[in-house]
C-alpha positions in Angstrom: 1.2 -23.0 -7.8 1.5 -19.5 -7.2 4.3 -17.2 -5.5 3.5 -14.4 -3.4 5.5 -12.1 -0.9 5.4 -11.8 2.8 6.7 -7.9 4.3 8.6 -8.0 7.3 9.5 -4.2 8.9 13.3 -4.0 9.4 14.4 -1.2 12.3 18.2 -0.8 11.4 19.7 -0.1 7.8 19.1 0.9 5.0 16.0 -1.2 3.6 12.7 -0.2 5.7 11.4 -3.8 4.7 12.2 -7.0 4.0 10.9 -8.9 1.2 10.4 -13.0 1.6 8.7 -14.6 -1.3 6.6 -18.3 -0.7 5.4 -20.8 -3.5 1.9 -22.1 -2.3 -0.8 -23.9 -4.3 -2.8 -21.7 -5.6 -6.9 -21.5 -5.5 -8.5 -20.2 -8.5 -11.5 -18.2 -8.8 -12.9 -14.2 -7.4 -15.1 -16.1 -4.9 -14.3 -14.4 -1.8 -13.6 -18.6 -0.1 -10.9 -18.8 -2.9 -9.2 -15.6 -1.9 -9.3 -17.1 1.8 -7.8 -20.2 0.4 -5.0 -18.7 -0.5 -4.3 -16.6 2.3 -4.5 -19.2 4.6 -2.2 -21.2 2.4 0.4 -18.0 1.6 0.5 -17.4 5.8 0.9 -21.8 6.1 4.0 -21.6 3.7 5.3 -18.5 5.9 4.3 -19.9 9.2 7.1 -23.4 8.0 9.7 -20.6 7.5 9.6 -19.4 10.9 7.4 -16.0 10.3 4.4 -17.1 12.3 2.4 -13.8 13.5 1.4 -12.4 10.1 -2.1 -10.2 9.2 -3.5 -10.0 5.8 -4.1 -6.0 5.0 -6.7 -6.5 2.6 -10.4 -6.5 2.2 -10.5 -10.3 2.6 -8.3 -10.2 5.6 -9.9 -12.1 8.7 -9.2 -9.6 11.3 -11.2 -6.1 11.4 -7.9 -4.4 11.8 -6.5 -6.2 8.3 -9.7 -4.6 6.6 -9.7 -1.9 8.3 -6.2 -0.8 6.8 -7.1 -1.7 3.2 -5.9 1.2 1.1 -9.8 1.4 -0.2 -10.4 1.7 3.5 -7.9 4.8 4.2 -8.8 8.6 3.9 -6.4 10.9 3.7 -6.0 14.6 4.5 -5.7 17.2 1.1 -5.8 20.7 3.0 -8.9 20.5 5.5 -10.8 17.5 4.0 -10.5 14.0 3.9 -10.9 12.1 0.4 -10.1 8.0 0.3 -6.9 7.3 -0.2 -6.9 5.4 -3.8 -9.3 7.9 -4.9 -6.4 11.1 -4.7 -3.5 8.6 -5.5 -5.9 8.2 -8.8 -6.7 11.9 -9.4 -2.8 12.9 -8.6 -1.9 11.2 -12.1 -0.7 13.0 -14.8 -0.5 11.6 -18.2 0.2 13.0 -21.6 -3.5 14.1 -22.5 -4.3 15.2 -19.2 -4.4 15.5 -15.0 -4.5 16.2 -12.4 -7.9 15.1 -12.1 -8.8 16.5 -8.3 -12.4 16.6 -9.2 -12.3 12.6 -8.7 -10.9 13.2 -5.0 -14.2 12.8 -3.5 -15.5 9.6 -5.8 -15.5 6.3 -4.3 -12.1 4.2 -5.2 -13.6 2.3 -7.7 -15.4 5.0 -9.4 -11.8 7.1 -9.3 -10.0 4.0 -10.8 -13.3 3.4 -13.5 -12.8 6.9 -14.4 -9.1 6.9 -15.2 -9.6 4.0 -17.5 -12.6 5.0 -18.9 -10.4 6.4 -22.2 -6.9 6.8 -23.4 -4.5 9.5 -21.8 -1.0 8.2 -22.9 1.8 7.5 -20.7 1.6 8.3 -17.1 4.6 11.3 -16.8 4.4 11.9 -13.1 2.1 12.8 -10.1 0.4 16.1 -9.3 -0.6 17.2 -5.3 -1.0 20.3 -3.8 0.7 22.2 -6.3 3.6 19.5 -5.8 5.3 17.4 -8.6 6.2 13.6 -7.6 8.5 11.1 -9.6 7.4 7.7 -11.3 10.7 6.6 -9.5 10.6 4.8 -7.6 7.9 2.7 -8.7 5.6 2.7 -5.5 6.9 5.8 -3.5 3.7 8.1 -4.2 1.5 5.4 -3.0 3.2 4.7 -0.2 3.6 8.1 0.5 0.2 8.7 0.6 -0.4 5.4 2.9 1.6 6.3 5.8 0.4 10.0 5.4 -2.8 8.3 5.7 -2.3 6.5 8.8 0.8 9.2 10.8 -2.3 10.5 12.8 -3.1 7.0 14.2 0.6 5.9 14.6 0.1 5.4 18.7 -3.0 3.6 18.3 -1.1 1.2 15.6 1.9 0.2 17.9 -0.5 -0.6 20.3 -3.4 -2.5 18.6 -1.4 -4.1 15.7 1.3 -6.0 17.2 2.5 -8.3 14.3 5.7 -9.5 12.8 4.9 -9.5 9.1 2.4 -8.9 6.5 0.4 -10.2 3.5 -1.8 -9.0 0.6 -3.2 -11.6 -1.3 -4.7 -9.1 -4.0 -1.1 -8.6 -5.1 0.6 -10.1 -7.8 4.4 -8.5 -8.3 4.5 -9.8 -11.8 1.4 -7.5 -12.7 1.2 -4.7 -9.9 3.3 -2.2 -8.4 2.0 -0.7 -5.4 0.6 -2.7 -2.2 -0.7 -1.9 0.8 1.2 -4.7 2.8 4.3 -3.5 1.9 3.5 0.2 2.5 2.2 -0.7 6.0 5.5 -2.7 7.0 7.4 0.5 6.3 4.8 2.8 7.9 5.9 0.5 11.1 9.5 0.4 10.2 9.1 4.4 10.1 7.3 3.9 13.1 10.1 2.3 15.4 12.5 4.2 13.8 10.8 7.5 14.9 11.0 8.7 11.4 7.2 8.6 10.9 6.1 12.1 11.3 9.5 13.6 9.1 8.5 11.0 6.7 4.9 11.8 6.5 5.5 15.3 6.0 8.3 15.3 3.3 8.3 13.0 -0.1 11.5 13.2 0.1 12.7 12.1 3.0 10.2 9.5 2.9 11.5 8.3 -0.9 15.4 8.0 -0.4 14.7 5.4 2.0 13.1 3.3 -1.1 15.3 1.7 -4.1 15.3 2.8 -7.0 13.4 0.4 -9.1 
């Protein structure tokens, strides 16, 4: 058995998101059929709760869309030119014995990620962007940060196109992990019907004191 957690957008409050975790047997295995397995099972669990219109966001989603909005997916904006998305959140790191690294901006996501790991740097102290410090705390507000950034420019296509209640990402393990897309993506549409998107996009800050601080 494994537990995993479903995002739902909230519209009024404070919490942009709402957290709802399901216990689901659990398939074994990196086969791609396993991962499937389990999504199907996660969204089974979730569709007996009452949440029955939920998309995967992840590269084993079924739907184009779900794929499609996969944080290795994404480009973002840094000044006139677009670099993927896991690529800057990976060179925006700064550790003890080193970073910024924005000479990895334009390497595939898993060359960024294979480069950052490729030796000791010490502890992660913070995150470096267009001349910008950002805070460790809370845990996942830089990557989300840079997801909805990511996807502002595309915010009337979205509510138009991706029209579901609640969403999934099987690749993410909240006993191991921090950041996931799922979760950023239900608080990109929670910005979204708040009509806080485009302030949020623009400023960390505003963006970050809708998170808790975990």
């Amino acid at each position: 058995m494994a537990s995993r957690p479903v995002f739902l957008p909230v519209v009024q409050g404070s919490a942009l998101v709402e957290e709802r975790s399901f216990d689901f047997p659990w398939a074994s295995g990196f086969a791609e059929v396993q991962k499937k397995k389990n999504i199907y099972a996660l969204h089974a669990r979730a569709r007996e709760n009452g949440i029955t219109n939920i998309l995967e966001i992840s590269t084993k989603s079924d739907e184009k869309v779900g794929r499609h909005l996969s944080a290795f997916s994404l480009k973002i904006y840094i000044g006139n030119e677009k670099f993927p998305l896991e690529s800057v959140y990976q060179g925006a790191k700064v550790f003890e014995e080193g970073g910024p690294y924005p000479e990895i901006f334009s390497m595939s996501p898993r060359e960024a990620k294979k480069f950052i790991r490729s030796e000791d740097r010490g502890n992660l102290l913070r995150f470096e962007l267009e001349g910008k410090h950002f805070p460790l705390i809370p845990k996942n507000a830089f990557y989300d940060w840079l997801y909805i950034r990511s996807l502002v420019e595309h915010a009337d296509w979205i509510v138009k196109n991706v029209q579901y209640e609640a969403f999934t990402d099987i690749e993410f393990n909240p006993t191991k992990q921090v950041n996931c897309q799922a979760r950023a993506f239900a608080e990109f549409m929670s910005l979204v019907e708040r009509k806080k998107i485009v302030d949020a996009a623009k400023d960390f800050t505003v963006f970050s004191n809708y998170l808790p601080v975990i």
